[in-house]
N, C-alpha and C positions, 0 to 999 in steps of 0.2 A: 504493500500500500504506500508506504513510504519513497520507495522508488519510483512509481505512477504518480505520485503527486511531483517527486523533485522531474522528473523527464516534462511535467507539463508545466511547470513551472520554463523550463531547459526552451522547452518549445514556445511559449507563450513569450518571452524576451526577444527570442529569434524573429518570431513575428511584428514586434511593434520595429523593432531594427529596420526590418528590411519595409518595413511599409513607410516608415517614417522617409527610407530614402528613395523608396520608388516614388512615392510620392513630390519630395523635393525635385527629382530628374524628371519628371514629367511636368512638374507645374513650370519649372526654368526653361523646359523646350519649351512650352506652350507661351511665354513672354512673362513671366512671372519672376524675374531674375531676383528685384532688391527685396522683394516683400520671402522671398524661402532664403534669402542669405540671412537677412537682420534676423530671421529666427535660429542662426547657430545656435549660439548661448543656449537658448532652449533645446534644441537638440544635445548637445555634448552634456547637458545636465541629466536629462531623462537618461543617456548612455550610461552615465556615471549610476543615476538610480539602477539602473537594470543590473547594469556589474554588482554593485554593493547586494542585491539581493538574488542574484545567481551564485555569486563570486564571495559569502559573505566575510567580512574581514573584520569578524569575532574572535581575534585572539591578539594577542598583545603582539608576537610577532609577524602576521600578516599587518596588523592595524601600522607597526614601527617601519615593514619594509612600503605602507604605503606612501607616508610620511618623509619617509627617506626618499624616494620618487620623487616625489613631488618637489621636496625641496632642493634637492637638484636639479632638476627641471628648470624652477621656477632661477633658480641663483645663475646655473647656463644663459638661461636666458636675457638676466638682467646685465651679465657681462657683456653679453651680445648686442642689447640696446644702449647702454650705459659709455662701454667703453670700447665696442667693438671688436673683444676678445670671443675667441673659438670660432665664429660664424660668420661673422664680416659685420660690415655696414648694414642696419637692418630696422627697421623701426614697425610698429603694430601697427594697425588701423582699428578700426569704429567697429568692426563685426564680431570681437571674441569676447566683451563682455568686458565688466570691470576691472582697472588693473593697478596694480602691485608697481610703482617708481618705474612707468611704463610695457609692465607684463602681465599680460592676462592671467588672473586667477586661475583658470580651465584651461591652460597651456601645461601649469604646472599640472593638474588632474590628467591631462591627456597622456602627458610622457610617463605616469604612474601607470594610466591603463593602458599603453603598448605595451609597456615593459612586462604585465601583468599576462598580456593576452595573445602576443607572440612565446613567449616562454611557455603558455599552453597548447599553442598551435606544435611546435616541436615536439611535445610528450607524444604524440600521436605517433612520433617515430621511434623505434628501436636501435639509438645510436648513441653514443658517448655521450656523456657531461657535458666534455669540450666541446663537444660537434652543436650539440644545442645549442648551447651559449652561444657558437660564431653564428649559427644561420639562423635563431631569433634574432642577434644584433642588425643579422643582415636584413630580415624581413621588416625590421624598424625604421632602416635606410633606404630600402625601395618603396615603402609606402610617402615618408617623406621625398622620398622623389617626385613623387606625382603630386603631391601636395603642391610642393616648390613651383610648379610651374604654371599653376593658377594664383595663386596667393593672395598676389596683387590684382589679380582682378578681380576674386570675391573679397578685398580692403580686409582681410586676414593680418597679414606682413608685405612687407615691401622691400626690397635689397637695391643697392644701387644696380641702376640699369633692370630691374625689375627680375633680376636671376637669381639665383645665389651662385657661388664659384663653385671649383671643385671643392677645396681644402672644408667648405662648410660640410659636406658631406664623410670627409673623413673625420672630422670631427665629431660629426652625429653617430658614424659606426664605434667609435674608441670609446663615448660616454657611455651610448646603448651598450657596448659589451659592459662597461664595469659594473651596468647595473641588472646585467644579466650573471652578470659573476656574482653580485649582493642575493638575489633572488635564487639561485641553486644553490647557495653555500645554505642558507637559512631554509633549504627542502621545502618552499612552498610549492603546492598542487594548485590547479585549477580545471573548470571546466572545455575540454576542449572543445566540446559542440559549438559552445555558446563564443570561443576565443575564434575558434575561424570563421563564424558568420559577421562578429562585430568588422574582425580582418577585412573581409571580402567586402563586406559594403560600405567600410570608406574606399577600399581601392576602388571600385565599380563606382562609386561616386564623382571618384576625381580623375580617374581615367575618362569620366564622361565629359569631362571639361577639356581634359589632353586632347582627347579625338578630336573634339571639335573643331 
C-alpha cells in the first residue's frame, strides 16, 4: 500500500512537470512569450515544492547537503556578478525573482536541485562512484549549455556579447563535480523517476528555444 501510494505520488509530480512545460512551449509558440517567462519564479518554486515532497529532505544530512548547495551556488554566483570571478562578465535580469546583492534567490535553489537530480539520474547506472560523479557533473554542464544560449533572451542572465565563453563552462563542470563529490561522500539517494523527468523537461524546454 505504501509503495502504490509513494509511485502515485512519483507519478502525480511527473505530471504537473511536464504539463506545467508543455504548457509554457505551446502558449510561447502560440505568441505568448512575456506573460509564460514572468511566471518563472513560479514555476522553479512549484519544482522546488515537488522535489521537497518526492525528494523529502527530513534528515539533518540531506537538509545540511541542501544548504551546502545552495550556498554555493548562490556565493559562485555572487563572485560572478560582483566581481567577475569563475564565469565572466554576467549580470541577472527581471525574470528569476528576488535577489540576494544581485542573485536570485532560486539560482541558489536551482544549483541544489541539479546537483540533487542529476546524481539521481546516474544511480540508474551500474558504474563506479567516480564515473557518477564525472557524468552527473557533466549532465549539469550540458543542460546549462542550453540554458546559456537563450538566457538573455528570456532577461534570465546576460554575458557580454550575450554568450558566455568557454572557460565559464569549465568552470561550471569543476564546481558541479565538487558538489557531486559532497553529495556521494555523505550516501545520499534519490528518486530516479522523478530526477530524469525534472532532467528532460528543462532540457526539452530550452532546446525548444535552441531550435528555434
Amino acid at each position: 500500500m505504501l509503495k502504490r501510494l509513494e509511485k502515485n505520488k512519483v507519478e502525480l509530480a511527473i505530471g504537473i512537470i511536464w504539463l506545467f512545460h508543455t504548457s509554457a512551449i505551446i502558449g510561447i509558440a502560440l505568441g505568448y512569450f512575456q506573460w509564460f517567462i514572468e511566471k518563472t519564479p513560479l514555476n522553479l518554486i512549484i519544482f522546488l515544492v515537488l522535489f521537497f515532497w518526492v525528494y523529502p529532505v527530513h534528515t539533518v544530512k540531506r537538509l545540511l547537503a541542501f544548504l551546502i548547495f545552495f550556498s554555493c551556488g548562490i556565493f559562485a554566483e555572487w563572485l560572478g556578478v560582483n566581481h567577475g570571478i569563475l564565469f565572466g562578465n554576467y549580470e541577472y535580469g527581471n525574470n528569476l525573482g528576488p535577489k540576494l546583492d544581485g542573485v536570485p534567490y532560486l539560482i541558489g535553489a536551482l544549483w541544489a536541485l541539479l546537483t540533487f537530480v542529476c546524481a539521481g539520474i546516474m544511480d540508474y547506472f551500474s558504474i563506479s562512484k567516480t564515473l557518477k560523479i564525472f557524468f552527473a557533473a557533466l549532465l549539469m554542464v550540458v543542460l546549462d549549455f542550453f540554458m546559456e544560449q537563450s538566457a538573455h533572451l528570456l532577461d534570465f542572465w546576460t554575458f557580454e556579447n550575450n554568450l558566455a565563453s568557454y572557460p565559464n563552462y569549465v568552470t561550471w563542470f569543476l564546481l558541479a563535480l565538487a558538489l557531486q563529490l559532497i553529495l556521494r561522500a555523505l550516501d545520499i539517494k534519490g528518486n530516479r523517476l522523478f530526477s530524469i523527468h525534472i532532467y528532460l523537461s528543462q532540457l526539452v524546454f530550452f532546446l525548444f528555444f535552441y531550435l528555434r
